[in-house]
KOLDREN-323903 format. One record per atom (N, C-alpha, C): residue number from 1; residue in one letter; chain; atom name; x, y, z. Coordinates in Angstrom, 1 decimal. Example, Ala and Ser with C-alpha at 12.3 -4.5 7.8 and 13.67 -1.06 7.14 Angstrom:
  num  residu  chaine  atome      c1      c2      c3
    1       A       A      N    13.2    -5.7     7.8
    1       A       A     CA    12.3    -4.5     7.8
    1       A       A      C    13.2    -3.3     7.8
    2       S       A      N    12.8    -2.2     7.1
    2       S       A     CA    13.7    -1.1     7.1
    2       S       A      C    12.9     0.0     7.9
***
This chain:
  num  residu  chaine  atome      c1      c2      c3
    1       X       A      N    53.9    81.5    54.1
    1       X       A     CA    53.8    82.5    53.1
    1       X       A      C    55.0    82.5    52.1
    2       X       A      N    54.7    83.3    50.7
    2       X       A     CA    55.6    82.6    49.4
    2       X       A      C    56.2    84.1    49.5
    3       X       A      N    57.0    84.9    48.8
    3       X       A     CA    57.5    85.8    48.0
    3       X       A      C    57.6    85.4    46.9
    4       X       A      N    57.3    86.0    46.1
    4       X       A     CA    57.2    85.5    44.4
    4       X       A      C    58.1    87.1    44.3
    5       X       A      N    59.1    87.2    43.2
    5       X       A     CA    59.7    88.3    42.9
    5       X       A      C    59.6    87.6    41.4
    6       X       A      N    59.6    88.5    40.5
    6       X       A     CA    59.1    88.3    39.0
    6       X       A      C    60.1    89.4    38.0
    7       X       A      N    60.9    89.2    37.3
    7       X       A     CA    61.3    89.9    36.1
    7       X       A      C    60.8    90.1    35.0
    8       X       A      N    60.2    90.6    34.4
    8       X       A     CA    59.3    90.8    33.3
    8       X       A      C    59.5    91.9    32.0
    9       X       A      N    58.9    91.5    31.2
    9       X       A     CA    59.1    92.5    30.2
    9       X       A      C    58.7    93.5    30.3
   10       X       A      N    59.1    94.9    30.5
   10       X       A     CA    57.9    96.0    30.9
   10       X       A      C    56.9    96.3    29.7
   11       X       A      N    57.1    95.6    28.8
   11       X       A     CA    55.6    95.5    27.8
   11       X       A      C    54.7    95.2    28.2
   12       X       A      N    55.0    94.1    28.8
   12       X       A     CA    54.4    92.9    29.4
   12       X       A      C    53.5    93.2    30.8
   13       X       A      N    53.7    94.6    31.5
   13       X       A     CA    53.3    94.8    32.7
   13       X       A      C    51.8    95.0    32.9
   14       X       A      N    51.2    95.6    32.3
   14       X       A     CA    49.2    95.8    32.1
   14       X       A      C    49.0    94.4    31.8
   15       X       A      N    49.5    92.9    31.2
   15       X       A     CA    48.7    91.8    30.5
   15       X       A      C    49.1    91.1    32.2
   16       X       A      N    50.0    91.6    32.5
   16       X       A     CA    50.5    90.4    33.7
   16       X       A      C    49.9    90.7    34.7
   17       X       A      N    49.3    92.5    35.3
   17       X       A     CA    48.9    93.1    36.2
   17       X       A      C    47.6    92.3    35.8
   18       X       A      N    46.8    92.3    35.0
   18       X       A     CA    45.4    91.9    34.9
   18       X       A      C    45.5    90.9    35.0
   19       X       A      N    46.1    89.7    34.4
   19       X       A     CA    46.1    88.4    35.4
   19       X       A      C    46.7    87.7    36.3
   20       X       A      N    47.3    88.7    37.2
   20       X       A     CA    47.3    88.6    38.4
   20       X       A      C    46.3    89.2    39.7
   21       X       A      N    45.5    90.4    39.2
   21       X       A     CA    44.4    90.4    39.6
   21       X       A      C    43.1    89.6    39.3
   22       X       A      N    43.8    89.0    38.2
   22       X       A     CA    42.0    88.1    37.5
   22       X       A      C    42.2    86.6    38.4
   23       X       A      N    43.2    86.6    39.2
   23       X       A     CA    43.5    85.0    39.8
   23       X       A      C    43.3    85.8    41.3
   24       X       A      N    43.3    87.0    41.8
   24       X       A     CA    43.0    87.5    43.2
   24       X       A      C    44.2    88.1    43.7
   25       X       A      N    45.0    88.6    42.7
   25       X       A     CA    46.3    88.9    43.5
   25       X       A      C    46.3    90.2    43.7
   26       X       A      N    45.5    90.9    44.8
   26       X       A     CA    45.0    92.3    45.4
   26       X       A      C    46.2    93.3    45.5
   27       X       A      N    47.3    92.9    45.4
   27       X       A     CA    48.6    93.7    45.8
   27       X       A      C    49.3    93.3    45.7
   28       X       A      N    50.7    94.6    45.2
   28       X       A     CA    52.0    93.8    45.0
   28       X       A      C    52.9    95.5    44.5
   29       X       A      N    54.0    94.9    44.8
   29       X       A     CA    55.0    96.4    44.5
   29       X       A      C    56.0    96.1    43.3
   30       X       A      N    55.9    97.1    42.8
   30       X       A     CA    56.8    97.2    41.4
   30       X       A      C    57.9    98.3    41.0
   31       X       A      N    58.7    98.2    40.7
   31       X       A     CA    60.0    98.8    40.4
   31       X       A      C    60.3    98.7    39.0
   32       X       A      N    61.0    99.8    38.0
   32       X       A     CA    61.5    99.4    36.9
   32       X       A      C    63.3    99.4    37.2
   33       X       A      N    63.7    98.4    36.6
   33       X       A     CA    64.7    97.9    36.5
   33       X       A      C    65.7    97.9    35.2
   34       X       A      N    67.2    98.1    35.5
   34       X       A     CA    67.9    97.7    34.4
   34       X       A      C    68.6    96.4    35.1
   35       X       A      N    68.7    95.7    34.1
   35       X       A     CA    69.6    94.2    34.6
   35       X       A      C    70.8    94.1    33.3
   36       X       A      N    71.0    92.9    33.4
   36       X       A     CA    72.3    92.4    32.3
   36       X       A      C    71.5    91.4    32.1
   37       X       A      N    71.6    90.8    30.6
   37       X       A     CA    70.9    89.6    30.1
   37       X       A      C    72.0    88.9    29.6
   38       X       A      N    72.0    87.4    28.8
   38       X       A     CA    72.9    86.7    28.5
   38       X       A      C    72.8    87.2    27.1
   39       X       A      N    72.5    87.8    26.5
   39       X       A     CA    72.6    88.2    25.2
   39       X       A      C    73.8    89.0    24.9
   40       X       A      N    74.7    88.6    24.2
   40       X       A     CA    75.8    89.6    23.7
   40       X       A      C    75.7    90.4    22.8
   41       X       A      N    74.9    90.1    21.6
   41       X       A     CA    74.6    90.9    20.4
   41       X       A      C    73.9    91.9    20.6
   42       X       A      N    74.6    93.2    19.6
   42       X       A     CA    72.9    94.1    19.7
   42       X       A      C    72.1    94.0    18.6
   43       X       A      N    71.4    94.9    18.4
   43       X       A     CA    70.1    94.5    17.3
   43       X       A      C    69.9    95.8    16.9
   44       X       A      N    69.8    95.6    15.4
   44       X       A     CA    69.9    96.9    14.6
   44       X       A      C    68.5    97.6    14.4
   45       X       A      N    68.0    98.3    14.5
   45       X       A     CA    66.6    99.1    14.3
   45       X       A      C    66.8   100.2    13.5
   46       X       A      N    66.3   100.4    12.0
   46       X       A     CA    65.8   101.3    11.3
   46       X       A      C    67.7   102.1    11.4
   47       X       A      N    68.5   101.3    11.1
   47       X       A     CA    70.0   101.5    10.7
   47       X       A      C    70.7   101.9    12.4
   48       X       A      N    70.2   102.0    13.1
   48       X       A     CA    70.8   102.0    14.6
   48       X       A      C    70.9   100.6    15.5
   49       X       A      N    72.6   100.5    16.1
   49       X       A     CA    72.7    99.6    16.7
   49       X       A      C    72.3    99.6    17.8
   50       X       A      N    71.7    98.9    18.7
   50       X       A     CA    71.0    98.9    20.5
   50       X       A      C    71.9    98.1    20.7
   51       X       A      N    72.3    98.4    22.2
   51       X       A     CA    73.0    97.4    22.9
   51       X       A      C    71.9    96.5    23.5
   52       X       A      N    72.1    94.8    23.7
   52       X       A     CA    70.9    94.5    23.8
   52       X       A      C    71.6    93.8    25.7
   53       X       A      N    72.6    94.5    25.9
   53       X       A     CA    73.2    93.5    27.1
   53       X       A      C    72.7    94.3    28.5
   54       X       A      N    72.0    95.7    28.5
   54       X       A     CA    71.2    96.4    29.4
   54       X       A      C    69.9    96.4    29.1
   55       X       A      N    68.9    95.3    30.0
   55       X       A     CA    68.0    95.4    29.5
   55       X       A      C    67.1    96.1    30.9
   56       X       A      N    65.4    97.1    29.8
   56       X       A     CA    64.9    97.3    30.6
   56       X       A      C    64.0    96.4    31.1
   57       X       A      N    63.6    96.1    32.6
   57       X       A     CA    62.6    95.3    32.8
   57       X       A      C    62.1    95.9    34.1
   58       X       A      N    60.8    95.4    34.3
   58       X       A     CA    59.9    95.4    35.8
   58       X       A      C    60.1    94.6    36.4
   59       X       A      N    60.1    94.6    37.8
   59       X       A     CA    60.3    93.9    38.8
   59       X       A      C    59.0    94.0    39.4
   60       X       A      N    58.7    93.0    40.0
   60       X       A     CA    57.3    92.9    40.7
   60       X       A      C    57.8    91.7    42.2
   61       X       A      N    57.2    92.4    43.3
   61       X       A     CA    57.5    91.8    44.7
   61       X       A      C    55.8    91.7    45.2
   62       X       A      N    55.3    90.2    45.1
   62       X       A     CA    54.3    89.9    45.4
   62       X       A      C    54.8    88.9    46.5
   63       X       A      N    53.6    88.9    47.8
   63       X       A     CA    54.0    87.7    48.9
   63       X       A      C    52.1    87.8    48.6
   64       X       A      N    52.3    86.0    48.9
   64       X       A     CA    51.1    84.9    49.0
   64       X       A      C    51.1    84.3    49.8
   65       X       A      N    50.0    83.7    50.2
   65       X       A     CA    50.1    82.8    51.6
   65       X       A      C    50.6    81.4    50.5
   66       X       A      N    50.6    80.1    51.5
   66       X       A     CA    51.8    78.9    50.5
   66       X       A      C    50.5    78.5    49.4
   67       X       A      N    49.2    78.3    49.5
   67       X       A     CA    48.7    77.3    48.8
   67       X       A      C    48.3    78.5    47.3
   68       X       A      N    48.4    79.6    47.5
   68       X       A     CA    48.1    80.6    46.4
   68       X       A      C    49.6    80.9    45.2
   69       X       A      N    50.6    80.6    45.9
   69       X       A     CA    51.6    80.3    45.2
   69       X       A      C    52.0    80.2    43.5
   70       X       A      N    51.4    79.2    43.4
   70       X       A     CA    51.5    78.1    42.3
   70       X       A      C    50.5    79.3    41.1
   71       X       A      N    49.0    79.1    42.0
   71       X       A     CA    48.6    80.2    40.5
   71       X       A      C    48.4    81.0    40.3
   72       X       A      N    49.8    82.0    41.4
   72       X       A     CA    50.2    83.3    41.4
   72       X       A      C    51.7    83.2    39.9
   73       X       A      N    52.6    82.2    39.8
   73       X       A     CA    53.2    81.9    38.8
   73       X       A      C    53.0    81.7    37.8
   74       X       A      N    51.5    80.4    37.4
   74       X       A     CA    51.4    80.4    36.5
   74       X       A      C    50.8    81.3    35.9
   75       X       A      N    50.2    82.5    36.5
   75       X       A     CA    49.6    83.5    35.5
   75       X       A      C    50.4    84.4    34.8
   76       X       A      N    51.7    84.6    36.0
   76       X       A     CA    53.0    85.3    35.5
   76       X       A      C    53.2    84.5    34.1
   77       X       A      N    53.6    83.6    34.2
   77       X       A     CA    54.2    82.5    33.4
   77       X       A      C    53.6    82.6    31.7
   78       X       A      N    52.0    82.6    32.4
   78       X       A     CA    50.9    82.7    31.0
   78       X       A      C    51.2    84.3    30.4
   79       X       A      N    50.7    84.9    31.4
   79       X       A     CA    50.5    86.5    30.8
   79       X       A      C    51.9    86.8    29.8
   80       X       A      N    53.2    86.6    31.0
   80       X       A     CA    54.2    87.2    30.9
   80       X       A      C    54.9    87.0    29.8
   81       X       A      N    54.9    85.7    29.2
   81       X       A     CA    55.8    85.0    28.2
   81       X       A      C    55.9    85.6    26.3
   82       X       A      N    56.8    85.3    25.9
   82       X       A     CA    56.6    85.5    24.6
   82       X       A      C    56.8    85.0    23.6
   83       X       A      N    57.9    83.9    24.6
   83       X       A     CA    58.7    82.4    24.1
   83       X       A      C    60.0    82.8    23.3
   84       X       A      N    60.5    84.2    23.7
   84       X       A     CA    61.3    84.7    23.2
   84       X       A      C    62.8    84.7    24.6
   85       X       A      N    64.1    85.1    24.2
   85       X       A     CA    65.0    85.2    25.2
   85       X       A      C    64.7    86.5    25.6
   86       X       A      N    64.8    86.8    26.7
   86       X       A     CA    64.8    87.9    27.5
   86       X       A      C    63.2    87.8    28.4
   87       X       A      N    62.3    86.7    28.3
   87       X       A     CA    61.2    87.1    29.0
   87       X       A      C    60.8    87.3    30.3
   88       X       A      N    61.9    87.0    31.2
   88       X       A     CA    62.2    87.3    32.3
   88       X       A      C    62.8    85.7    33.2
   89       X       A      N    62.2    86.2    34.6
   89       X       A     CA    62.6    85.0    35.2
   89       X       A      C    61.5    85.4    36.7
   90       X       A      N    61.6    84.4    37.6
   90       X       A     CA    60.8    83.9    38.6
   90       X       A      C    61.6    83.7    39.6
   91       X       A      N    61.4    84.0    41.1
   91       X       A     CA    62.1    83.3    42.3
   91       X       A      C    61.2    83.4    43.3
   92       X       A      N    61.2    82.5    44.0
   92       X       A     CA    60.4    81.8    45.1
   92       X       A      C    61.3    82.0    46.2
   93       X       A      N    60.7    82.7    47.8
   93       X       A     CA    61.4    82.5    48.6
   93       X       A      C    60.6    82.7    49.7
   94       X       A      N    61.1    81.9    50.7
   94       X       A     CA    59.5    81.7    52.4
   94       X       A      C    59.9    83.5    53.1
   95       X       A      N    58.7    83.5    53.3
   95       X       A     CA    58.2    85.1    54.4
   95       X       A      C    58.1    84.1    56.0
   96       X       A      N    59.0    84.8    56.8
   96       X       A     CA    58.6    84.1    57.9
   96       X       A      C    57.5    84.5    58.6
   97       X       A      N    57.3    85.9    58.2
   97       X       A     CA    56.4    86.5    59.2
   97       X       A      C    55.6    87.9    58.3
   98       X       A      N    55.0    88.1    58.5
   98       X       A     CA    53.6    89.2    58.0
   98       X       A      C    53.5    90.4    59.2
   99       X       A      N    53.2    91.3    59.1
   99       X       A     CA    52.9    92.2    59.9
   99       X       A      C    51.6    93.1    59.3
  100       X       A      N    50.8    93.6    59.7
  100       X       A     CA    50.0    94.7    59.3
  100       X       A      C    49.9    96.0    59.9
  101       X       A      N    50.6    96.7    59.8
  101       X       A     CA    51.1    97.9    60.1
  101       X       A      C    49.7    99.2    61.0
  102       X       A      N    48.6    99.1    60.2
  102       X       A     CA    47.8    99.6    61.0
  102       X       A      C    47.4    99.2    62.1
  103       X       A      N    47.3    97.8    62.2
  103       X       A     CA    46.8    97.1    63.3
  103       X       A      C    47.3    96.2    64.6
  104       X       A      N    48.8    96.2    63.9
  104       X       A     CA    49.8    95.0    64.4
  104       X       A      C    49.4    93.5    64.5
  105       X       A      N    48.4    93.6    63.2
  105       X       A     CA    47.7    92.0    63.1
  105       X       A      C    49.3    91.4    62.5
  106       X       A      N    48.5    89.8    62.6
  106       X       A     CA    50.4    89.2    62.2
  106       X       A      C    49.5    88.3    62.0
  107       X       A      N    50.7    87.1    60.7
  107       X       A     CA    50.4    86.0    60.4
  107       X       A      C    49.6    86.4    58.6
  108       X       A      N    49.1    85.1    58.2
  108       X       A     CA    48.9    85.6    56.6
  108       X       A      C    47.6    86.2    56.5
  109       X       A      N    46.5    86.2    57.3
  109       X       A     CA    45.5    87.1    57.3
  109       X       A      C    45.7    88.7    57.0
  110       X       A      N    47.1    89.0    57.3
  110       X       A     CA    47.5    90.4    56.8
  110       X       A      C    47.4    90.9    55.3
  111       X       A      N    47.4    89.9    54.6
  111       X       A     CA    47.8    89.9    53.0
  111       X       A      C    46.7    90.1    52.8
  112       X       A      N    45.8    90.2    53.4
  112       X       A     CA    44.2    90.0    52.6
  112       X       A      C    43.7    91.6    52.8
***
């Protein structure tokens, strides 16, 4: 099993939530986030400066079994993007074990 953890635009969060359920992705937990970006500059809007070095974003904590992986990202990747700096970022990391809490089933049949 994968963990996929995802940084995202929170604009971005309804276009990414729908295709990640349009590829079967039934569940997943989300947080809003402030992070630091590499951006130093701020950006002026309608005569006000924004600091652009606190940025807001969503976090999303999805686990997949291994072979669902791939086009659990690329839909992040599609949905999520804007081809702009700040569109987030992606990390991959192994689940050793699954549990299902109702039932004490185990293994990736839980995720379903």
């Amino acid at each position: 099993m994968k963990k996929i953890e995802a940084i995202i635009r929170t604009s971005k969060f309804n276009v990414v939530k729908k295709a990640l359920h349009e590829v079967g992705v039934s569940f997943f937990s989300y947080w809003d986030v402030t992070g630091l970006g590499n951006e130093k500059e701020g950006h002026v809007y309608r005569g006000v400066s924004y600091s652009t070095s606190d940025i807001q974003r969503r976090y999303l904590s999805i686990v997949v079994n291994d072979s669902f992986a791939e086009a659990t990202v690329k839909a992040i990747i599609k949905s999520g993007g804007t081809g702009e700096v700040g569109d987030g970022k992606i990390f991959i990391s192994e689940i050793i074990e699954a549990y299902r809490v109702r039932t004490g089933d185990k293994g990736g049949d839980t995720l379903n």
